[in-house]
N, C-alpha and C positions, 0 to 999 in steps of 0.2 A: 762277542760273547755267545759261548754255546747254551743257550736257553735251554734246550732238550735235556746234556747231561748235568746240568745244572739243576736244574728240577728233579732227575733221578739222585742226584745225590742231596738234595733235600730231602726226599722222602724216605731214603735211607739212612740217613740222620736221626729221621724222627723215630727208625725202627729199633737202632742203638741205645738211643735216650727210652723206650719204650722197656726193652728186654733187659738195662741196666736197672730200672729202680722198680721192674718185676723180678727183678733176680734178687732183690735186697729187702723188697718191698719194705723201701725208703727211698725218698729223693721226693724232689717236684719236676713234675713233664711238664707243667704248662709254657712257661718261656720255652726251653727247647724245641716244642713242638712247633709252637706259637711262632718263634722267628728262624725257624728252618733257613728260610728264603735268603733273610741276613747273613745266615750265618754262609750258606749257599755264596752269594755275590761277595763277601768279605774277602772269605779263604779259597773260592774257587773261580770267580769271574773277577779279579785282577783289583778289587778294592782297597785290600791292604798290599803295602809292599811288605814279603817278610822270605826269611830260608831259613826253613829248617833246619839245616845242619848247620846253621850259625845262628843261633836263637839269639844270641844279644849283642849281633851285627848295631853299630851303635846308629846307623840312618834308619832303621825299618821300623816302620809304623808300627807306634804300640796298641794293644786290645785289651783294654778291662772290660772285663766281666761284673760293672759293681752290681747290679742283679744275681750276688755271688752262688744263691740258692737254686738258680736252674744253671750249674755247675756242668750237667753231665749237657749242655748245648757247645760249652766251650773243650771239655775232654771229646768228644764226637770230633769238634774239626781240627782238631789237633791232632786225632790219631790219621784223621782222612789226609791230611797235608804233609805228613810225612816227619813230623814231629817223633821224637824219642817215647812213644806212647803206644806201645801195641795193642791189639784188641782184648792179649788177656788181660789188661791194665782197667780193660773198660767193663770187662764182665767179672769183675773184681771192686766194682764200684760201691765205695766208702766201707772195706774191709780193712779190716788189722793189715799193716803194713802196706795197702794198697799205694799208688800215685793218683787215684782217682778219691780225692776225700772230699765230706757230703758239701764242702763250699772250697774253692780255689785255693793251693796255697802256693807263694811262689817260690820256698824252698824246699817244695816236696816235688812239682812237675815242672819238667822242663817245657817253655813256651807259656807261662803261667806270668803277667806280667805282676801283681799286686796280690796280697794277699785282705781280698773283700770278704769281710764276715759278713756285721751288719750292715745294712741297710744305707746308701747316700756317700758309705766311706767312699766306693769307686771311683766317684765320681770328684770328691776332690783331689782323689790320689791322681785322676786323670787331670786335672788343674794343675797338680805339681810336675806330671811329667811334661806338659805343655809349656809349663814356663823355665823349665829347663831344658825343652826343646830350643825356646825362644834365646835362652840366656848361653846357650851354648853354641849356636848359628852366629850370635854377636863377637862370641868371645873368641871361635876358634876358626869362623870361615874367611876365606880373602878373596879379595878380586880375581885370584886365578883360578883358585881351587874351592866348591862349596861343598862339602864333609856333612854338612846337618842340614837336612831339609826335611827332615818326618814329619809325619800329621799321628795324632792322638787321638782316637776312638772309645769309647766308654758306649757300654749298653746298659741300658737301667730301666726300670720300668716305674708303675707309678708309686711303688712303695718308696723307692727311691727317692723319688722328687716331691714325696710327703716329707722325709727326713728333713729337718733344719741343717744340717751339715751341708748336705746338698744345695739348698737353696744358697746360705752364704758362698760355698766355692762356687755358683752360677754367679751371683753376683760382681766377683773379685774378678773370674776370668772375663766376663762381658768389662768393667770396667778397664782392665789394663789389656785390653782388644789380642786376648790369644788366639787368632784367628789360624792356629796349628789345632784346633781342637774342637772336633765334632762327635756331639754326642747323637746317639741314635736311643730314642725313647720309644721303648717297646709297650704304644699305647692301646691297651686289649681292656681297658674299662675295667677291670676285677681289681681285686685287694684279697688275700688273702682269707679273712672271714667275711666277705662279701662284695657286690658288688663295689663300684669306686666310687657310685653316686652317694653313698653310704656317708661317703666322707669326703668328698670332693666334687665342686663342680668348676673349678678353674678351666680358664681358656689359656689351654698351654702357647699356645703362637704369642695370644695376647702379652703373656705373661715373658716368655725368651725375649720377645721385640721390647720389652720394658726395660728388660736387664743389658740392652745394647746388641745382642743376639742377633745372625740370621737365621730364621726359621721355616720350614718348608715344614707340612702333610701328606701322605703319601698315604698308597697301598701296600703296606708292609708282607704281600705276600707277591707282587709283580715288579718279577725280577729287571724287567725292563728300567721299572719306577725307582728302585732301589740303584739300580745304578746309576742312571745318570742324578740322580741325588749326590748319592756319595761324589762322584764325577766334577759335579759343580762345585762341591762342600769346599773338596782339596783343589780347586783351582782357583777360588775367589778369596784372595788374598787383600782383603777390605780390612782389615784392621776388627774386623767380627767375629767371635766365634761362632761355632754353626752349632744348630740343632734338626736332626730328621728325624719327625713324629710318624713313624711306621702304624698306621691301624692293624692290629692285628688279631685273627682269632686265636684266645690260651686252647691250648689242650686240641690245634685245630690236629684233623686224624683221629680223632676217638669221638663218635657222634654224641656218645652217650653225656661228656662231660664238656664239652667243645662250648668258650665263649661262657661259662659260668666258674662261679670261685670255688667249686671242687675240680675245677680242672686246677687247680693252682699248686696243690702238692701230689701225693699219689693216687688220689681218689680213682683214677682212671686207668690207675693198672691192671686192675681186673678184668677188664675188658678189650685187654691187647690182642688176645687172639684175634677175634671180631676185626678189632681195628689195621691188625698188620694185613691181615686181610682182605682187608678195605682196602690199604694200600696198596697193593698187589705184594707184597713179601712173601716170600718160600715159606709158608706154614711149619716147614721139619727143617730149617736152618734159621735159627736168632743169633743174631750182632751180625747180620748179611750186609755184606759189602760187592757189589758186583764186579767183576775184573774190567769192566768199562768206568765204572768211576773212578776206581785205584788208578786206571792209565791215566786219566784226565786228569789227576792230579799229580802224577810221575811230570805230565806235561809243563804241569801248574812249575813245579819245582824245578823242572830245568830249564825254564824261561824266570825263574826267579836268581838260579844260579847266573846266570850271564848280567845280571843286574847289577850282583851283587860282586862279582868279577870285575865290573866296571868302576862301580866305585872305590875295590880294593886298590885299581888302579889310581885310580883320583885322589886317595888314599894317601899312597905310597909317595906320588909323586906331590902333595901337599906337604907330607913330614920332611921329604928331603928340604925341602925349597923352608921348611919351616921350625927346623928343630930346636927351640925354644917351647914353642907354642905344644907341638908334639911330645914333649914331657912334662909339660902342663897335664895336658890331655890324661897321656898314662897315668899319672901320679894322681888325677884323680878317679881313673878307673882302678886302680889298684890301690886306692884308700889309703895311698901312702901321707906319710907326714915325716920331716925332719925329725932324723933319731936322737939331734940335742936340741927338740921344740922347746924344752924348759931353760935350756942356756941365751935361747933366742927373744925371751922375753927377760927383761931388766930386773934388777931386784929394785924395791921398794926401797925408798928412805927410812933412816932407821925412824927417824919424827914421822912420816908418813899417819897419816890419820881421818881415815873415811868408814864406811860403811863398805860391806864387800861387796856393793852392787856398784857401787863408784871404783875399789877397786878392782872389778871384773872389765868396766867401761875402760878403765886405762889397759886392762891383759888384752881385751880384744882388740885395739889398735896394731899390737905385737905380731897378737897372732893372726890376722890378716895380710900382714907383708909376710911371714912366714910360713903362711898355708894358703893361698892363691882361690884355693877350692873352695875356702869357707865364703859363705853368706850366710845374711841374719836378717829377721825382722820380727818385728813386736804389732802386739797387739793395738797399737794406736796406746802406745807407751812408753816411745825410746825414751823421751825426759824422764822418764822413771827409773826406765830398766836399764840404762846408762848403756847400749850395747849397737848405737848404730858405729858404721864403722866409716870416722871422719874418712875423707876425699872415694868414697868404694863408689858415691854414684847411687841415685835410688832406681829401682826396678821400675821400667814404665814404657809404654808403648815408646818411647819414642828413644826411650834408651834400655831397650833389652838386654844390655851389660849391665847394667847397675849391679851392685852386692848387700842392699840395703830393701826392702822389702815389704811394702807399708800395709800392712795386712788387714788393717780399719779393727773393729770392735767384733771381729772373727774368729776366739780362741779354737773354736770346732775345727770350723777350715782352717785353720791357721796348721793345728796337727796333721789332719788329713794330707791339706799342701805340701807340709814338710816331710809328709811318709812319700809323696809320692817325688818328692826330687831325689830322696834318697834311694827308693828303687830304682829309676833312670841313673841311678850309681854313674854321674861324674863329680857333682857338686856335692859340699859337706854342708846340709841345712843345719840352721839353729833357727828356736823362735821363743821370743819372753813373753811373758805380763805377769800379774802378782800371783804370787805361787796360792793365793786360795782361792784362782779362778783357774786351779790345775783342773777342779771339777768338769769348766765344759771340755776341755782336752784331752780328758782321761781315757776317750776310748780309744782317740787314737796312738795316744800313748801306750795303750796295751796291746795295739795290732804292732805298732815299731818295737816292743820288746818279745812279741811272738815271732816275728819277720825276722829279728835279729840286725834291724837297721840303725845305722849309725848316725841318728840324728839328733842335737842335743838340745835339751832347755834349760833358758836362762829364767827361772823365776826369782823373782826378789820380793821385797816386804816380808819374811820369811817365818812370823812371830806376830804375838800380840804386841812385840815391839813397835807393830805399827802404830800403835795408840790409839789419837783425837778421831780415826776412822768407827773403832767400836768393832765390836763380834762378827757383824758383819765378814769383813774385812779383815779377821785376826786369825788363819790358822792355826787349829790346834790338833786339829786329827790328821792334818793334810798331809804330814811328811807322813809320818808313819804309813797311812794309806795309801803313801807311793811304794814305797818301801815293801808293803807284803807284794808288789807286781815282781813276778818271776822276770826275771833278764833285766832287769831295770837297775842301772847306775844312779843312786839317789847322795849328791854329793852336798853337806851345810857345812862349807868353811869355815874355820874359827876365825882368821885373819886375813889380810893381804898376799903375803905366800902361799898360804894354804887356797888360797883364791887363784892364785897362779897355777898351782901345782894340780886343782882343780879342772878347769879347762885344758891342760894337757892330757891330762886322764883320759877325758872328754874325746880327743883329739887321737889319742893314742888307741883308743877304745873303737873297734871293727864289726866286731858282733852283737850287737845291742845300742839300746841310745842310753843318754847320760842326761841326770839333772841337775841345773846346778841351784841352790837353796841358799839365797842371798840375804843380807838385811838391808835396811831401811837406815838402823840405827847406826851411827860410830862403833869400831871394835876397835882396840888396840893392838896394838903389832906385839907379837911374843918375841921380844929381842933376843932371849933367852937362849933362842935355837936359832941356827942358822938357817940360810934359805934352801939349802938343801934337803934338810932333817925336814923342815915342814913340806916342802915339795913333794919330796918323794914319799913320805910319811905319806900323804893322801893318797897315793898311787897305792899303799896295802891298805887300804883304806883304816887305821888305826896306827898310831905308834905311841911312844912313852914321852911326854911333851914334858915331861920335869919327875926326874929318876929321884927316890929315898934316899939321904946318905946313910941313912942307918938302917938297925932291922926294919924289912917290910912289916906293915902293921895294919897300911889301908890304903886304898885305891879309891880313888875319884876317879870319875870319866864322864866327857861335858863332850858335847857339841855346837857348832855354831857360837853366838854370841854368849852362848852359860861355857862355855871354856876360862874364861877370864876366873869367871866365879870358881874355879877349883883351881886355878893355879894361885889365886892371891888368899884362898883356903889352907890353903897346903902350908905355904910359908907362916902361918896363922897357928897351925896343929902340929906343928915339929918334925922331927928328921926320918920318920917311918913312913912319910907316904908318898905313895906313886900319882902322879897323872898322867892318865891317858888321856891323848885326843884322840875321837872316833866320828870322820868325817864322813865315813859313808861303811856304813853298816856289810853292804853287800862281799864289797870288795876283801873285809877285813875277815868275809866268812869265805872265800876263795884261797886265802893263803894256808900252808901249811902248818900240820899242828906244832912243831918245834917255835915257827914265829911268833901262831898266838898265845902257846907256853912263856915265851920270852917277853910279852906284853901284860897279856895275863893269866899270872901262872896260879895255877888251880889252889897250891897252900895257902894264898891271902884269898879266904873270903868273907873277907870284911868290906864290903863294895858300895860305894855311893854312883849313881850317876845322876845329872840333872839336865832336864830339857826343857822348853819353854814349847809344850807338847805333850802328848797323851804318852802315858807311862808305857804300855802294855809290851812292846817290843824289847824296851832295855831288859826285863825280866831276863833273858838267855843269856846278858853277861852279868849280868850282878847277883844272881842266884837268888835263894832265899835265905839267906842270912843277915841279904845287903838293902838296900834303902834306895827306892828310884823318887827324887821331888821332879815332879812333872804338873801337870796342867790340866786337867781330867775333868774340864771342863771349856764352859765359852769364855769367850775374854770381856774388857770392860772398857767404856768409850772414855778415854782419859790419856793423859800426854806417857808416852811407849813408858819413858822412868818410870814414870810412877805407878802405871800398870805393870811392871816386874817384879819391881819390889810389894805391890799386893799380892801378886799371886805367886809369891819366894821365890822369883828368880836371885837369889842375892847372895854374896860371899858369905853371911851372918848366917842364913838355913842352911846351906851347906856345913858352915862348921857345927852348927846346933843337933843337924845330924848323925853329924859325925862322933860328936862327943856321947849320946843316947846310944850310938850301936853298941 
């Protein structure tokens, strides 16, 4: 390891990060600065394996950033390593249209592995890519040829490791021994408004070696130290994940702010001249790169090319020797799925008679021999959430194939995890538990519908239909509040089909995740329609579920389990009225105005809808002339019937409606 220009290219790191959030005056320098050195031995003395010119080579070591706010440490060594990032990319840092924005995203820069806002998410997303590191070395390596060996790195600091997110995916990975996966904790004592004593006096070693962890301390700024760390991390294959506690100074290179919590955002850029100065940088050249460090990393990368040459080889001659497994493989790099997945799950019996989270538990059986790719786990809920997938095998040190996933009482991590197997884009994650603990989940369900990742949830109890549980337990604001999340598939099945036709969606569905909004309660089967009509019907997310025979006059539109209530309405109030079912709002505002003309056509507005949920949302299709019975309030601790019928879920308020408009 060249020590010398290794340290030159640290200190010219820090004058990047320096003259980028002086140019914007925005960003935070303290991590950047602070872990130079990391960043130094990571991308330029041989820590990670990675090439550039094939940023998503499926063996090279992944790098989160979940410390996503000192942002401009990770665009520095991206641009230095030869990454699709050039310097004006850098002195363009968190501008309109930049690739440099003020926290990582991964479909805006190339070499971007997650997309870390807040705080702790990194670090489970790096839990998820490790255990798809781990589940993917099971599934796809063989005794002749090994295709997956990566190690997974996360940098995070101590805001991090305050987050509860964090702490839970630290737990989960120490328990099921992802010893692919070392995290580097960039420990410099600060906290954003103040020191960390402020708010913490944990003994980190103590704390990792609790959670089954190997833990080392270090001098996060000698490079010597840092390598054979890392060195160690990825050769001791103990069944432990690793953690290296870097000491380090924030803001080190600016004396003024160096080692206190104004070094933590910009505080210290006013004082860069002084500082680049200090560092020996060319006073009349900012964003300096010297043509010695650019060579040392030309070097970096064509001793990475011949790696990466070799594996292609290892590759090549794996898929011949293996081409089953090889379209495995692809098919889940390319998020394919069977183009008749809905022909490949069975129709229901016309007697059929469950709840749609019972008949989700039988769809997911189907669609497990029919999509290979998929895994699932729940929150320490399967008996609930009916969704392990009999013979798949549960995830566990000892069997890293498993497809089943026991995530314990984690809904946080449980998201996080499942954003981060989805970025490692080979596996199709899902994860359950009761859709009104979508709350702990929610944020990482807003980063997979920013990210555009394909991961899907199975919530169920989906209603005050829960009952004997009480308010607690009863959502009623909860769909809708999924629902206003942009990119978000929020899918409440009315029936068994529509429960099928659901998880295809799901399945068919590339650019975003999917929800699926199950009950608790028994639904009845709409025999009425065939299984295609409700199938595909939830693919536009709305169709006509029992057509008027005579003049239009009025339009009901129900979801989930209040569907029954307007189709047995209807036949109640005469041969004028339409029902629509409308399983998932998003979808049905995605299709063209002719189809939703042809559902709901603008001349009848005379509109009922009814949901066992907060009104506010139906408002855009029922207008103001129409009538929403919804739930506009908490629920009540009593058996699910009979808190329905208190609170008009019931065929009676609908007609009583109906006949008032």
């Amino acid at each position: 390891m060249n020590t010398a220009i290794l340290s030159q290219a640290a200190t010219q790191a820090r004058g990047l990060a320096m003259d980028a959030v002086h140019a914007c005056n925005s960003g935070h320098l303290g991590l950047p600065l602070g872990c130079a050195e990391v960043g130094a031995v990571l991308y330029g003395g041989g820590g990670l394996r990675y090439f550039p010119d094939a940023p998503k080579w499926l063996n090279r070591d992944r790098f989160i950033l979940s410390a996503g706010h000192g942002s401009m440490f990770l665009y520095s060594w991206l641009h230095l390593s030869g990454y699709a990032l050039p310097l004006d990319e850098l002195k363009r840092f968190r501008q309109l249209g930049s690739h440099t924005p003020g926290h990582p995203e991964s479909f805006e820069t190339v070499g971007v592995e997650a997309t870390t806002g807040p705080l702790g998410q990194g670090v489970g997303n790096a839990v998820g890519f490790a255990l798809s590191g781990k589940r993917a070395a099971a599934k796809f390596n063989t005794a002749d040829h090994v295709i997956f060996d990566q190690h997974v790195f996360a940098l995070l600091g101590d805001g991090c490791l305050q987050e509860g997110v964090a702490k839970e995916s630290i737990a989960f990975a120490g328990h099921f021994g992802l010893d692919n996966l070392i995290l580097i904790y960039d420990s410099n004592d600060v906290t954003l408004d103040a020191m960390a004593v402020k708010t913490q006096d944990e003994d980190a070693e103590a704390y990792f070696k609790s959670q089954r962890w190997d833990a080392v301390t270090i001098d996060g700024h000698d490079l010597a130290a840092i390598s054979a760390a890392i060195t160690k991390a990825k050769s001791d294959k103990n069944g432990r994940p690793k953690v290296i506690i870097a000491k380090t100074l924030i803001g080190k290179g600016i004396p003024q702010v160096a080692g206190t919590a104004s070094a933590h955002g910009e505080g210290g850029a006013k004082f860069i001249d002084e500082a680049r100065a200090g560092l020996g940088l060319p006073a009349d050249e900012h964003f300096y790169v010297s043509t010695d460090v650019y060579a040392h990393f030309a070097e970096v990368k064509a001793e990475s090319k011949k790696t990466f040459d070799a594996w292609q080889e290892t590759y090549n001659a794996w898929a011949a020797a293996n081409p089953e497994l090889a379209a495995e493989l692809n098919a889940g790099v390319a998020k394919s799925v069977p183009s008749d997945l809905s022909a490949k799950i069975p129709a229901f019996a016309g007697d059929y008679k469950d709840a749609t989270r019972g008949a989700g538990g039988v769809v997911v059986q189907a669609l497990a021999k029919a999509v290979p790719q998929f895994i699932t786990g729940s929150a320490d809920l399967y008996g609930s959430t009916k969704n392990y997938i009999k013979d798949g095998g549960d995830f566990s040190t000892e069997n890293p194939g498993g497809r089943n996933i026991w995530f314990g009482i984690r809904e946080h991590a449980m998201g996080a995890i499942c954003n981060g197997i989805a970025y490692d884009g080979i596996f199709r994650p899902s994860g359950a538990t009761f859709l009104v603990f979508a709350d702990y989940v929610r944020p990482s369900i807003r980063l997979a519908a920013l990210s555009k990742l394909p991961v899907t949830y199975i919530f169920t109890h989906d209603s005050v239909g829960v009952g004997e549980d009480g308010p607690t337990h009863q959502p009623v604001e909860t769909v809708s509040g999924l629902r206003v999340i942009p990119n978000l598939d929020v899918i409440r099945p009315a029936d068994a089909e529509e429960t099928a036709g659901a998880f295809v969606a799901a399945m068919l569905r590339t650019d975003g995740p999917t929800l699926l909004s199950l009950t608790r309660q028994t639904v009845p089967l709409m025999n009425e329609l065939s299984v295609d009509e409700r199938r595909d019907g939830v693919l536009r997310g709305a169709y006509v579920a029992k057509k008027e025979t005579g003049d239009l006059k009025l339009i009901l539109m129900g979801t989930g389990s209040e569907l029954q209530h307007c189709i047995a309405a209807a036949a109640e109030l005469g041969d004028g009225v339409r029902v629509v079912s409308v399983p998932c709002f998003e979808r049905f505002d995605r299709q063209g105005g002719d189809y939703k003309e042809s559902v709901l056509p603008k001349a009848c507005t005379k509109r009922i809808a009814i949901e066992a949920g907060v009104s506010g949302l139906w408002w855009k299709y029922v207008g103001l002339d129409g009538k929403v019975l919804a739930i506009d309030r908490f629920g009540i601790s009593a058996p699910g019937n009979t808190v329905m019928t208190e609170l008009g879920m019931t065929k009676e308020h609908v007609v009583e409606a109906a006949k008032a408009l």
